[in-house]
MILUMVEX-799936 format. One record per residue: residue number from 1; residue in one letter; x, y, z of N, C-alpha, C in turn. Coordinates in pm, whole numbers, plus 32768, in hexadecimal, padded with zeros to 4 digits. Layout:
BEGIN
   n res neast nnorth  nup caeast canorth caup ceast cnorth  cup
 NUM   a     X      Y    Z      X       Y    Z     X      Y    Z
...
//
This chain:
BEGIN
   n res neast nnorth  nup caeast canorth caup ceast cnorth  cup
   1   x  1D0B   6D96 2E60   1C96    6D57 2E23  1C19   6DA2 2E4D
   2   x  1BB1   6DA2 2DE3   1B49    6E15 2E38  1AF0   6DA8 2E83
   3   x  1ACD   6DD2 2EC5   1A65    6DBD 2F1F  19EF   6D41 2ED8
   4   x  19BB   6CEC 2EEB   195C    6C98 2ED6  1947   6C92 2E60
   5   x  19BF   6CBD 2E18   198D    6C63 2D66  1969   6D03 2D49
   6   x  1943   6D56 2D70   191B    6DF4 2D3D  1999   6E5A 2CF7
   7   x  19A3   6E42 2CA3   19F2    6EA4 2C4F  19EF   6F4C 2C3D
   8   x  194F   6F79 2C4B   1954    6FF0 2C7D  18C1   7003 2CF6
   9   x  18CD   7051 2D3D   186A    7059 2DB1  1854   70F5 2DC6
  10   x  17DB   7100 2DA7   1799    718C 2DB8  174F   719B 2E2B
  11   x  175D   71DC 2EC6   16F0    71C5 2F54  16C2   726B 2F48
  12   x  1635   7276 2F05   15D5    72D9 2F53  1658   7390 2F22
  13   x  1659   7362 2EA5   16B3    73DF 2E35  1656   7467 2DF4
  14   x  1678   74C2 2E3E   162F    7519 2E08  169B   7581 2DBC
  15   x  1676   759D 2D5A   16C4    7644 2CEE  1655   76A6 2CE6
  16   x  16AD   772A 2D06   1651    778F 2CF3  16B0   77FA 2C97
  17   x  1663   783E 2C4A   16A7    78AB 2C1F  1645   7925 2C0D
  18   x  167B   798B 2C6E   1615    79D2 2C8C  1592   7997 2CC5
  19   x  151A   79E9 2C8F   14BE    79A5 2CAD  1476   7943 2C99
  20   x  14F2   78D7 2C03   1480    786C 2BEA  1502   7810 2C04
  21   x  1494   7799 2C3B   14AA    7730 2C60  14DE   76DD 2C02
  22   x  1546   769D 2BBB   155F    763E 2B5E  153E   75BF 2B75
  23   x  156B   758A 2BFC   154E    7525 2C37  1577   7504 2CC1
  24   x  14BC   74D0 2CCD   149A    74BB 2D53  149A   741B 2DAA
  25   x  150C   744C 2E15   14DC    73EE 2E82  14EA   7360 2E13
  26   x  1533   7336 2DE4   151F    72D6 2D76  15A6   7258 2DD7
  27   x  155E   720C 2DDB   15BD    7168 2E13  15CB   711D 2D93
  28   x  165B   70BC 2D7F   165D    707D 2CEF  16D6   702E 2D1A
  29   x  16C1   6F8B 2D0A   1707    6F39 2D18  1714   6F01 2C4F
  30   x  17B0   6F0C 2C52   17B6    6ED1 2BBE  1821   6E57 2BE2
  31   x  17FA   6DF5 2BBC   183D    6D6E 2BD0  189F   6D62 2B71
  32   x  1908   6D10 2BA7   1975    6D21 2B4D  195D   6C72 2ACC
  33   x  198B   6CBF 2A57   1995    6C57 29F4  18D7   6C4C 2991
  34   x  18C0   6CF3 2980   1877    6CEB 294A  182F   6D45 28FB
  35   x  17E5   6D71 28A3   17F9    6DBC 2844  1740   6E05 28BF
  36   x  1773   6E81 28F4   170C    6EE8 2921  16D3   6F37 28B5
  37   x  1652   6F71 28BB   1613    6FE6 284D  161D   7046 2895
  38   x  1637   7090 2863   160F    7123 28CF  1595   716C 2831
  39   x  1517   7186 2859   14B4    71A9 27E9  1478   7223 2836
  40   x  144C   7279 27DA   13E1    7300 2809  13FC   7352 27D2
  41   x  138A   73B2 27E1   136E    7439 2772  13E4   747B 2789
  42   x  140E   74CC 271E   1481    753B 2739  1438   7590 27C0
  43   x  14C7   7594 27F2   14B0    75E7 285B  1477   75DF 28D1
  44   x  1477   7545 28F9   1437    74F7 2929  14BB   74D1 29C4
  45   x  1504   74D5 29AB   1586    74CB 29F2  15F2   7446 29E0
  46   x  15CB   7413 296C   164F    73B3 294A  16D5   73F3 2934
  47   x  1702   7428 28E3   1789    7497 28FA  17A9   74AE 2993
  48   x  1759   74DF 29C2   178B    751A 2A3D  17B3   748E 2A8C
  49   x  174B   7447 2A91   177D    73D0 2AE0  1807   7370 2AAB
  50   x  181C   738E 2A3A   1887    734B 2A03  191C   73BA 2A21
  51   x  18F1   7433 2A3F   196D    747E 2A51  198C   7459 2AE0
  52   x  1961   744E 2B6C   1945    744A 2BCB  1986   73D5 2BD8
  53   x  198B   7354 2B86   19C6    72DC 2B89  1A51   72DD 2B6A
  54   x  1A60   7339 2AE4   1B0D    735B 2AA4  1B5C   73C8 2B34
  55   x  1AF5   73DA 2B74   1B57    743F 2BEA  1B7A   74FE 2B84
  56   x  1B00   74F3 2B28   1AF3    7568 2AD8  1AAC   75C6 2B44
  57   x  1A44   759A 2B54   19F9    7608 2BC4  19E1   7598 2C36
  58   x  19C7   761B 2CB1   19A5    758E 2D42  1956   75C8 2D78
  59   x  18F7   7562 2D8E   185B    755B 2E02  1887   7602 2E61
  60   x  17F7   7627 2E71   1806    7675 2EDC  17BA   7637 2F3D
  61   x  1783   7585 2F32   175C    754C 2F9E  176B   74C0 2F6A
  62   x  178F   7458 2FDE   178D    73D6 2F95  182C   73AD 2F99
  63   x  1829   732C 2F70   1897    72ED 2F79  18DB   72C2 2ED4
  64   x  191C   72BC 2E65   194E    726B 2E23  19C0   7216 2E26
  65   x  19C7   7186 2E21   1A2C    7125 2DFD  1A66   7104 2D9E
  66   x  1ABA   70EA 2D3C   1AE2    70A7 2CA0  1B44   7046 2CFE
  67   x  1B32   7000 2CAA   1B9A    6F9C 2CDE  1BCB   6F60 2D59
  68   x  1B6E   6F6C 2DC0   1B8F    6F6B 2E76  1BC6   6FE0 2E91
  69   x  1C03   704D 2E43   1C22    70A5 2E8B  1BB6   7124 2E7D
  70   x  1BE9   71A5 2EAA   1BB6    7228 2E73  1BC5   7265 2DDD
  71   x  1B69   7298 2D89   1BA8    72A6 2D13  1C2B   7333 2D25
  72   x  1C84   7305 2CAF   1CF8    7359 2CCF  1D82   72FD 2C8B
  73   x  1DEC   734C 2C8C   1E63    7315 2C6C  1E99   7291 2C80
  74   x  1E53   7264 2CD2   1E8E    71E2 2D03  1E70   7149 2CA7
  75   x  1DEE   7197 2C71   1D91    7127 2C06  1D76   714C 2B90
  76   x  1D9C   71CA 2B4D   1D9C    7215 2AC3  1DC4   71B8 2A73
  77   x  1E3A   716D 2AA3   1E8E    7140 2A03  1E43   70BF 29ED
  78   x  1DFB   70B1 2A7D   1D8C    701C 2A49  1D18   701D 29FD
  79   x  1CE7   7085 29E2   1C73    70AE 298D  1C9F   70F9 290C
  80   x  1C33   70CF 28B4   1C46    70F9 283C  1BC3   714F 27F9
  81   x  1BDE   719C 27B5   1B51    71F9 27A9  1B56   7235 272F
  82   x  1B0B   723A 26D5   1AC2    727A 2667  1A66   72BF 269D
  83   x  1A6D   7359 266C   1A41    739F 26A0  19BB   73C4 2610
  84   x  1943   740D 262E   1907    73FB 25CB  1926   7452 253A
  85   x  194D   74E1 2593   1994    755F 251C  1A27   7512 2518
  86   x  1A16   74E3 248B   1AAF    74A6 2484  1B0A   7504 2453
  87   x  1B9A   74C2 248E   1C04    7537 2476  1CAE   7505 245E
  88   x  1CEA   751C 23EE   1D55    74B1 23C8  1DB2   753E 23B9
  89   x  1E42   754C 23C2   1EC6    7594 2395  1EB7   75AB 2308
  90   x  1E85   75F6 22B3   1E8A    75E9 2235  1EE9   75C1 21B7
  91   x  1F4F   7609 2227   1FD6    761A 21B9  2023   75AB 21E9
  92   x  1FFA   7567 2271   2041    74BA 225A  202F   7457 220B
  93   x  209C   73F9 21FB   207E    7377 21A7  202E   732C 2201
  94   x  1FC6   72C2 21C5   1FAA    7268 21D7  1FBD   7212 2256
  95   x  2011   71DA 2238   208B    7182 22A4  20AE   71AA 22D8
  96   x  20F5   7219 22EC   2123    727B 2335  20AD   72A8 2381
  97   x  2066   72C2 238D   200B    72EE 23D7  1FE3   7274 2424
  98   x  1FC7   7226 23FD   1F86    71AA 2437  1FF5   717D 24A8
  99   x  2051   718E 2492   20C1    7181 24ED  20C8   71C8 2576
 100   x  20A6   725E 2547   20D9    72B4 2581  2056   7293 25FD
 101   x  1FED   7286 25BE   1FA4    7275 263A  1F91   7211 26A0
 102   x  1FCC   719B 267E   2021    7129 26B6  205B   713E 2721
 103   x  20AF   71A9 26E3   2131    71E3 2769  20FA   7245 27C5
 104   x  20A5   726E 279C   2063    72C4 2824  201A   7255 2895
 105   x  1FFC   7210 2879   1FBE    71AE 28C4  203C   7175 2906
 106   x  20B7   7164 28C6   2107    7152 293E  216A   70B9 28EC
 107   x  2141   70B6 2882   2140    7011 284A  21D3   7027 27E6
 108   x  223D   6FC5 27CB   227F    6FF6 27BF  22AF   6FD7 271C
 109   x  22DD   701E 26C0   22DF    6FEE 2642  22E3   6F72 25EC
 110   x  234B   6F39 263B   2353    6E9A 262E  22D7   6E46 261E
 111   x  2268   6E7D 2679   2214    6DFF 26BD  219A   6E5E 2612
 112   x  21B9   6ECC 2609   2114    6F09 25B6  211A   6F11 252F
 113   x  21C7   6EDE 24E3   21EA    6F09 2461  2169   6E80 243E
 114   x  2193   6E02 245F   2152    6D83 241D  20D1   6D98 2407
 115   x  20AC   6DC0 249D   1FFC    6DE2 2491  1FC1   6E2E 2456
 116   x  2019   6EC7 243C   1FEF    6F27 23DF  1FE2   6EFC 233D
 117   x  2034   6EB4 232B   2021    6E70 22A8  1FDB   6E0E 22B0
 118   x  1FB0   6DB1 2314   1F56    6D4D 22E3  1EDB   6D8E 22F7
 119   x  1EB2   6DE8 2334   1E59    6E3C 2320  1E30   6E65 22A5
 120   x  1E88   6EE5 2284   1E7B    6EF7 21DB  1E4B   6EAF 2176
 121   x  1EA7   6E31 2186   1E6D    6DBF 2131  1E05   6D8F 20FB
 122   x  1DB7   6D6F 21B9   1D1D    6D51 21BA  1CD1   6DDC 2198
 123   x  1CDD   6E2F 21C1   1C8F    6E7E 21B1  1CA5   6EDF 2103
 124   x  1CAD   6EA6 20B3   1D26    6EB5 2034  1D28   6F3D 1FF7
 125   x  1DC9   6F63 2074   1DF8    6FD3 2094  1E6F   6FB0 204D
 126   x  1E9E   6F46 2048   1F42    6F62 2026  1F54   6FA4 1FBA
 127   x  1F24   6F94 1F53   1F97    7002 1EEC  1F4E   707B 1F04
 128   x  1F0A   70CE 1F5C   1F0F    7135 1F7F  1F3D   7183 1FE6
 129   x  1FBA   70FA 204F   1FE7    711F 20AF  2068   7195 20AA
 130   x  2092   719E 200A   20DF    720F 2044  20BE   7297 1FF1
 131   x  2025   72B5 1FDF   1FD5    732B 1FD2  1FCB   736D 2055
 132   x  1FC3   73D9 2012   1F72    7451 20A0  1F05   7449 20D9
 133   x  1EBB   7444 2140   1E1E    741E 2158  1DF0   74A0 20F6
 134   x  1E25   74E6 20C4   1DA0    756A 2072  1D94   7520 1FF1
 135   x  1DEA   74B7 1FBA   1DC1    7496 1F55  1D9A   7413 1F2B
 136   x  1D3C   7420 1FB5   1CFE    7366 1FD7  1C7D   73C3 1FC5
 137   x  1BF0   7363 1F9C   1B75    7378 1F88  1B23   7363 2027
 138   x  1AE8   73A6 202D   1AA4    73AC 20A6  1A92   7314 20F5
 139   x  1A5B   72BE 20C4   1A4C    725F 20EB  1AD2   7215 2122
 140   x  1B42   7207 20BC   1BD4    7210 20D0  1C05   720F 2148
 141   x  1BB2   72C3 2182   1C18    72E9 21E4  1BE3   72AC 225C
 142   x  1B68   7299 224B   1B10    7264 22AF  1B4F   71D4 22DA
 143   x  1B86   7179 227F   1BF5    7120 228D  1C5E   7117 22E2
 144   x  1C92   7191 229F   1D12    71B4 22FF  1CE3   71DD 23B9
 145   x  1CB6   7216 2392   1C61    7234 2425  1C5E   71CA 248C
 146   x  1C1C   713F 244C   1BE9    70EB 249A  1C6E   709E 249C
 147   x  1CB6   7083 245B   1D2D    7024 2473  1D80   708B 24E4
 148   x  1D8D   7117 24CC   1DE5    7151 253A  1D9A   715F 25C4
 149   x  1D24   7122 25D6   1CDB    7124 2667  1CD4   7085 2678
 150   x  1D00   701D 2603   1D1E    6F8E 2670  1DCC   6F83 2652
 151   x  1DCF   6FC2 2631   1EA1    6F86 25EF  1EA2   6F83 2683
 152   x  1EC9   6FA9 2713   1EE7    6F72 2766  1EB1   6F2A 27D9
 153   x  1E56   6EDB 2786   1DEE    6E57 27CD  1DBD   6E80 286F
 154   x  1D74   6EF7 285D   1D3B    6F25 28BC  1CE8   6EA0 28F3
 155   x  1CA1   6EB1 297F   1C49    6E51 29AB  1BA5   6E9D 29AA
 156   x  1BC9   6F0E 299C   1B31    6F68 29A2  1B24   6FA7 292C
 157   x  1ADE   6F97 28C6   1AC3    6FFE 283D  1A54   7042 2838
 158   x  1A5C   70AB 2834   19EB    70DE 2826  19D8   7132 2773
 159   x  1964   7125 2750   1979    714F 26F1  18E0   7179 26DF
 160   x  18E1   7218 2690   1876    7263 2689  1840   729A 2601
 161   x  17CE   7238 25E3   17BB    7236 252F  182C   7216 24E6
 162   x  1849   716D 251A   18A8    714A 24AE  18B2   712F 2438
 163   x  181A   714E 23F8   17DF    7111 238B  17E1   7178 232D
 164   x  17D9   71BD 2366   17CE    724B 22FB  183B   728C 2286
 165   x  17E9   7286 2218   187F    7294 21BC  1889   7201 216B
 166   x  1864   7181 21B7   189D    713F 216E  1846   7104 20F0
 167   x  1864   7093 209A   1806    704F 203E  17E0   6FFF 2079
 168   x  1780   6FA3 202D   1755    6F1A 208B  17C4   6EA9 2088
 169   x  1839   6E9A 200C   18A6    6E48 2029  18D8   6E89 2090
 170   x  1940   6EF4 20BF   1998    6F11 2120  1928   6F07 21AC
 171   x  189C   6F35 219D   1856    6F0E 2246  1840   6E75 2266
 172   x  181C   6E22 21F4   184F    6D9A 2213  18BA   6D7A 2248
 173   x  1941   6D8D 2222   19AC    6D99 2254  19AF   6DCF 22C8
 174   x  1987   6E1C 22D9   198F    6E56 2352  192E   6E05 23EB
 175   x  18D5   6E04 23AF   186F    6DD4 23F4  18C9   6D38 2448
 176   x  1905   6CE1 23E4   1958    6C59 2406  19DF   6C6B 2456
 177   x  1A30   6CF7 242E   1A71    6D11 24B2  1A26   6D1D 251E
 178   x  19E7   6D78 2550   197F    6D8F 25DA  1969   6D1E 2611
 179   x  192C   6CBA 25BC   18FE    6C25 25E1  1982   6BDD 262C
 180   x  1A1E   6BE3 25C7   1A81    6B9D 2603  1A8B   6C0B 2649
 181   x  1A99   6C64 2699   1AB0    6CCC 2701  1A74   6C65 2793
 182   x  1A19   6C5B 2764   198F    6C3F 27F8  19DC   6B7B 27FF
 183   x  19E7   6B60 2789   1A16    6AA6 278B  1AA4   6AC2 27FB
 184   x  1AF1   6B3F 27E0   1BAB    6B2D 2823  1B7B   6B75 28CF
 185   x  1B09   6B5F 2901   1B06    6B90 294E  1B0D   6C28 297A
 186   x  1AFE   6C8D 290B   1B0C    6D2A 2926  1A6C   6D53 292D
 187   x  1A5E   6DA3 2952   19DC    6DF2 2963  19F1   6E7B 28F4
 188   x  198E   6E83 28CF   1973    6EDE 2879  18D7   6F26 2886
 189   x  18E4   6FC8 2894   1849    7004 28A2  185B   7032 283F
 190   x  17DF   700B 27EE   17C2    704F 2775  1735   70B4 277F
 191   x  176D   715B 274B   16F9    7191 2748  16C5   719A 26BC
 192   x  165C   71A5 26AC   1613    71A6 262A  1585   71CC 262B
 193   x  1570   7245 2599   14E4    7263 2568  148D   71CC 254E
 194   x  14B7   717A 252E   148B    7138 24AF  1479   70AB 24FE
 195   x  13DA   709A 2549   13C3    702E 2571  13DD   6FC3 2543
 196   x  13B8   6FA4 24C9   13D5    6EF9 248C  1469   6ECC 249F
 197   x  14C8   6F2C 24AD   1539    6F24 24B6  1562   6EF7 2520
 198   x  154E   6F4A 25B9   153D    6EE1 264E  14F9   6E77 2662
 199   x  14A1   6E87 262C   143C    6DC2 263A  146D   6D6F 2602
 200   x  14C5   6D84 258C   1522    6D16 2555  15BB   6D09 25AD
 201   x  15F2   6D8F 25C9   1672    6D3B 2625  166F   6D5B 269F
 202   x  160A   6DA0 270F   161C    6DB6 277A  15DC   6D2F 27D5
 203   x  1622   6D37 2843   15F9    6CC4 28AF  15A2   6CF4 2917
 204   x  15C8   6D6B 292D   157D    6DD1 2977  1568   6E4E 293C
 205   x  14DF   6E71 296E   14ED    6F2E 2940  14A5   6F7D 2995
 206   x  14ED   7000 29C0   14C6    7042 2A08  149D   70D5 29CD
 207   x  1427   7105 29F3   13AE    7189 29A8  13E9   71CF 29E9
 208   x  1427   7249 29CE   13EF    72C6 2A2C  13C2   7330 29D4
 209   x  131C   7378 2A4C   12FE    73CB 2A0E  12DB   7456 2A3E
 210   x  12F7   74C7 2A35   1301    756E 2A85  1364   7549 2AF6
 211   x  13D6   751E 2B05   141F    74BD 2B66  1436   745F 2BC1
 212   x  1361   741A 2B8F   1362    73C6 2C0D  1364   7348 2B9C
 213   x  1389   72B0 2C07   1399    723A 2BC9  12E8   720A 2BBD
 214   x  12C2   71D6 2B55   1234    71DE 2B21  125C   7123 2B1C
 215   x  12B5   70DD 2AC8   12C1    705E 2ADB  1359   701E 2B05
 216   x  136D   6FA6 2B08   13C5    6F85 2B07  13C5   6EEA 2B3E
 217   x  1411   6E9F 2AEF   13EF    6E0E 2B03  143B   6DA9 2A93
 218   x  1407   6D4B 2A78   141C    6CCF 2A04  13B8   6CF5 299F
 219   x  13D8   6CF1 2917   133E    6CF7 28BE  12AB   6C82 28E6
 220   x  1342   6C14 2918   12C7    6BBC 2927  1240   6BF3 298B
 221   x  1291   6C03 29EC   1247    6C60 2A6E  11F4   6CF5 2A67
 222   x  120A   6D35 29DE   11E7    6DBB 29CE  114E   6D8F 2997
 223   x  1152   6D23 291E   1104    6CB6 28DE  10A5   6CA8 2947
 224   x  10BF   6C63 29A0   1059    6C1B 2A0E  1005   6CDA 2A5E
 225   x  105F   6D02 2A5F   1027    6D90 2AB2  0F8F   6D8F 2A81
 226   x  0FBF   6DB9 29F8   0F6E    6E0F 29AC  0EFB   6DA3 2988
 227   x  0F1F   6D3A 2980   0E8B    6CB2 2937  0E8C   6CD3 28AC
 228   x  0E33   6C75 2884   0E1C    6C58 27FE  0D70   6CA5 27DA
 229   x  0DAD   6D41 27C0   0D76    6DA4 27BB  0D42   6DDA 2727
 230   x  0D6E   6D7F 26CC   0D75    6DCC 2627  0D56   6D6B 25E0
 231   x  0D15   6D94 2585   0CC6    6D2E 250A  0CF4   6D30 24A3
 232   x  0D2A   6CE0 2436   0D58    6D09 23BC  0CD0   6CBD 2357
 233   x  0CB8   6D14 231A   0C41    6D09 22D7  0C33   6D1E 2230
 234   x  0C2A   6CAC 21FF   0C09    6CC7 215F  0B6F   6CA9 2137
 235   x  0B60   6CDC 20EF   0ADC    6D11 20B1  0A9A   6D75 205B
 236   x  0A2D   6D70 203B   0A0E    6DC5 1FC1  0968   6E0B 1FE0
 237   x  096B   6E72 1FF3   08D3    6EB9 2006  08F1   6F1F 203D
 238   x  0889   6F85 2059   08AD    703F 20B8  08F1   7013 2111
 239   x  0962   7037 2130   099B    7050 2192  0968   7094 221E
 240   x  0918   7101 21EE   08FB    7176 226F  08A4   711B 22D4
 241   x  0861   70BA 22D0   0838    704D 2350  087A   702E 23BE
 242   x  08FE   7010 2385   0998    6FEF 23CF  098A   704F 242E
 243   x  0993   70E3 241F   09AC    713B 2480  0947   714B 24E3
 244   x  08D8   710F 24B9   087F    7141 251A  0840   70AB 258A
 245   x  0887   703B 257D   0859    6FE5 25E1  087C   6FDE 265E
 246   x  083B   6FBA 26A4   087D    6FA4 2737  08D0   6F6E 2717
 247   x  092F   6FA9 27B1   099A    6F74 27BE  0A30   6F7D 2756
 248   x  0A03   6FE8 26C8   0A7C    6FE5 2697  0A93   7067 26A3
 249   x  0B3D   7099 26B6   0B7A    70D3 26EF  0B8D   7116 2681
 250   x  0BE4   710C 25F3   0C21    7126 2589  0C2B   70D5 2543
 251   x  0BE9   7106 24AE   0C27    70BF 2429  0C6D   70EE 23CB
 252   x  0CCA   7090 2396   0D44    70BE 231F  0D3D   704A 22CB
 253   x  0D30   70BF 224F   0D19    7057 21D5  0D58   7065 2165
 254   x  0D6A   6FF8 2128   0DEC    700B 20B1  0DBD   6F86 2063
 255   x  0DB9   6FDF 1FB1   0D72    6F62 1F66  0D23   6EF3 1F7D
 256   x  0CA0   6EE9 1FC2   0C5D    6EAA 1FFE  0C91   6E38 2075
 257   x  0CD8   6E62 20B3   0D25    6E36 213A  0D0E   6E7E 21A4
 258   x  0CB2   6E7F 2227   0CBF    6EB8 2288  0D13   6EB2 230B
 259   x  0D24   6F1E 2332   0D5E    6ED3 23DE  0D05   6F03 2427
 260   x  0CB9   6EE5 247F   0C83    6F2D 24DB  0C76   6EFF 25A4
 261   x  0CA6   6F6F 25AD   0CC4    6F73 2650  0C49   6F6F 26AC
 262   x  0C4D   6F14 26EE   0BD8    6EF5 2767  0BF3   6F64 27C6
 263   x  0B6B   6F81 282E   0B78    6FB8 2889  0B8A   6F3A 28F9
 264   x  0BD7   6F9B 295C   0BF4    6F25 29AF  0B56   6EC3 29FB
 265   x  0B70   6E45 2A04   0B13    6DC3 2A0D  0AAD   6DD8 29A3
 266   x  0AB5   6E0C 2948   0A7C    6DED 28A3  0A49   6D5D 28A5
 267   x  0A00   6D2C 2872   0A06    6CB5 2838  0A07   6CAB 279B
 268   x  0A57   6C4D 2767   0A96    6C60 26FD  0A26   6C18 26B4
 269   x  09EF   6BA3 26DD   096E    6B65 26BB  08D5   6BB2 26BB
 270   x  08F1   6C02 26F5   089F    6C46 2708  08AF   6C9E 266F
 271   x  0924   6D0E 265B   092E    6D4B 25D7  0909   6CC6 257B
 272   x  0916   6C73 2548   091D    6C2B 24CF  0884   6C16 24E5
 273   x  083C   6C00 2538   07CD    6BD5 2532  078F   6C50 24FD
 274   x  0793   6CCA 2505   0753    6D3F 24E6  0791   6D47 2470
 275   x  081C   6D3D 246A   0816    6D56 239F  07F0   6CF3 2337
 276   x  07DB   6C7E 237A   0785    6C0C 22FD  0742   6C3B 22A3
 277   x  06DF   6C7F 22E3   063B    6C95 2294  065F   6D16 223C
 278   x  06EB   6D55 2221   06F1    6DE8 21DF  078D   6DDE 21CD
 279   x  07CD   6D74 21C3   0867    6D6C 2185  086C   6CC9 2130
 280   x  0897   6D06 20E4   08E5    6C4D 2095  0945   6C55 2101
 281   x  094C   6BF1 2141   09E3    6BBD 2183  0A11   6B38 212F
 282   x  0AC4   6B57 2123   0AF8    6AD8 20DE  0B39   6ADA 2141
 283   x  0B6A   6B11 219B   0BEA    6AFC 2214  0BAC   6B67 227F
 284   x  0BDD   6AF0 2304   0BC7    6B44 235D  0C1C   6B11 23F4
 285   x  0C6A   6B22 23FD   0D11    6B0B 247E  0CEB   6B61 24F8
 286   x  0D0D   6B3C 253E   0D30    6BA3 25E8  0DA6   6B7C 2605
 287   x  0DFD   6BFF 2612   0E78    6BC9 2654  0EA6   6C48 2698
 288   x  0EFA   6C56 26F7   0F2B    6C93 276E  0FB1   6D1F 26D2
 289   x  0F50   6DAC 2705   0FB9    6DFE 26BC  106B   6E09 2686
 290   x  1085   6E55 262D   1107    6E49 2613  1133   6ED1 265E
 291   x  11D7   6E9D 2684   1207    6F19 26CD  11F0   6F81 268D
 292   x  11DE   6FA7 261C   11D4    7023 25D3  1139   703A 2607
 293   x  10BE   700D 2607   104C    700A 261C  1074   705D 26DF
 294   x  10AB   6FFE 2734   10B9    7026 27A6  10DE   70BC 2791
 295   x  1143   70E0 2770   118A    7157 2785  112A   71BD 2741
 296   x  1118   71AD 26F7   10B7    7235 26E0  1034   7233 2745
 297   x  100D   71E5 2796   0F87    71EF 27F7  0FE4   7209 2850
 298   x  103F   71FA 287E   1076    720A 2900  10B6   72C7 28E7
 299   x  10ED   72E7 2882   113B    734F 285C  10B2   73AC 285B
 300   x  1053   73A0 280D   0FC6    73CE 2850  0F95   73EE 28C1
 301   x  0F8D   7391 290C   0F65    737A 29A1  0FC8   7409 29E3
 302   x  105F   73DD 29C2   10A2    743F 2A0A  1074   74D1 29D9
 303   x  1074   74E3 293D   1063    7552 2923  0FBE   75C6 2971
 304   x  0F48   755F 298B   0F21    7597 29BC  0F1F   75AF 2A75
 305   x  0F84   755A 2A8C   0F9B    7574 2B24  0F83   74E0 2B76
 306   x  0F25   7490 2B3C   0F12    741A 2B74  0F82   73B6 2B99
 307   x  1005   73C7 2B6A   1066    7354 2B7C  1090   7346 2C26
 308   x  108B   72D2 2C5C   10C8    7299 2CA7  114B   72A5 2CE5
//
């Protein structure tokens, strides 16, 4: 059993290759039975930190755990992984494939024929289960993929841009497995470009950015960090006022809808009182940024050196 409810444990992990640093000195407790983000700019060191976990590459400082143990053979067949460059047997069937990767995990035909097909089913694969993956449509294979990284009911999934490829029916679908994933008690880190996507199923999410950890927490808690920093603003008159009042940071505007970002201890009463006399206002909200809003100030911050 691992250690205090922690499913994977990262102490003070550094990667180097050559002379650049992927990731630094980075600590990371992921609790078990819950859907993690892993978010940040390419190249930022999510890959690396996710190989480091599969026992793909290892720390040249630092400790990693999966499962109470060391990563390695002992806990492979308990994790399950979509990797982001996806990659299927071409010239296998369907089923056959889905099988086959079953049995590498160690699981034994008996127990994966049922599941491989009730799989199929849901995911509505069956009458293409005894095609070749080359003559499944991209999205298709992306199917197959994900059923052959849970067919043997891993407790750890990791999965990297699982979204990609699909429509909005099959990412719905998808999206409601993940959900029953985190309900049966498995943990799942999901990495992903595409903020709106972690704020809807992550419980936690953790930033990294030039390889250092920039956040990491509850949204609720990321929420409270940051305050209720942003204005959503409708109205009608010059815009160019907006940019120039105290206290505002940035404005973005779309069909007479603004957002605009406070500098930190702004007063938000303060902006509205200065745009009365030179804006129609019909709406005017304060509320605490969206993770997508965070990550680009923070992915900023890092880019010019300021990150934490």
């Amino acid at each position: 059993m691992d250690a205090a409810g922690g499913i994977v444990e990262l102490d003070g992990v550094t990667k180097t290759f050559g002379s650049h640093v992927a990731v630094r000195d980075l600590t990371l407790h992921i609790p078990r039975g819950c859907v993690y983000g892993f978010i940040g700019p390419n190249g930022a060191g999510k890959t690396t930190t996710i190989r480091m976990i599969l026992n793909l590459q290892a720390p040249d400082r630092g400790t990693v755990r999966v499962l109470g143990a060391p990563p390695g053979p002992a806990v492979t067949d308990r994790i399950g992984y979509l990797p982001e460059e996806r990659g299927l047997y071409r010239k296998m069937r369907v089923r056959e494939l889905v099988l086959y990767f079953g049995r590498l995990k160690g699981r034994p035909l008996a127990e994966l024929a049922p599941r491989a097909d009730a799989w199929l089913e849901r995911l509505q694969l069956r009458e293409w289960r005894n095609k070749r993956a080359e003559e499944l449509s991209k999205g298709m294979q992306q199917k197959v993929q994900f059923i052959a990284t849970v067919i043997h009911e891993p407790e750890l999934v990791i999965l990297d841009e699982p979204f990609s490829g699909l429509d909005p029916v099959n990412a719905e679908v998808l999206t409601g497995i993940i959900q029953e994933l985190r309900r049966s008690g498995r943990t799942v880190i999901f990495s992903t470009h595409v903020m709106e996507q972690a704020e809807r199923l992550c419980d936690r999410v953790f930033m990294i950015a030039r390889g250092r950890k920039v956040l990491d927490g509850t949204l609720a808690d990321i929420r409270r960090q940051f305050g209720e920093d942003t204005v959503d603003l409708i109205g009608e008159g010059d815009p160019s006022p907006l940019r120039g009042l105290p206290g505002v940071r940035e404005v973005r505007e779309e069909g007479g809808r603004f957002e605009i970002d406070l500098e930190a201890g702004a007063s938000a009463q303060g902006v509205l009182e200065a745009l009365v006399p030179r804006f129609q206002i019909r709406s005017f909200a304060v509320r605490a940024p969206t993770l997508h809003q965070i990550f680009i100030r923070l992915a900023g911050e890092a880019g010019e050196g300021r990150a934490a």
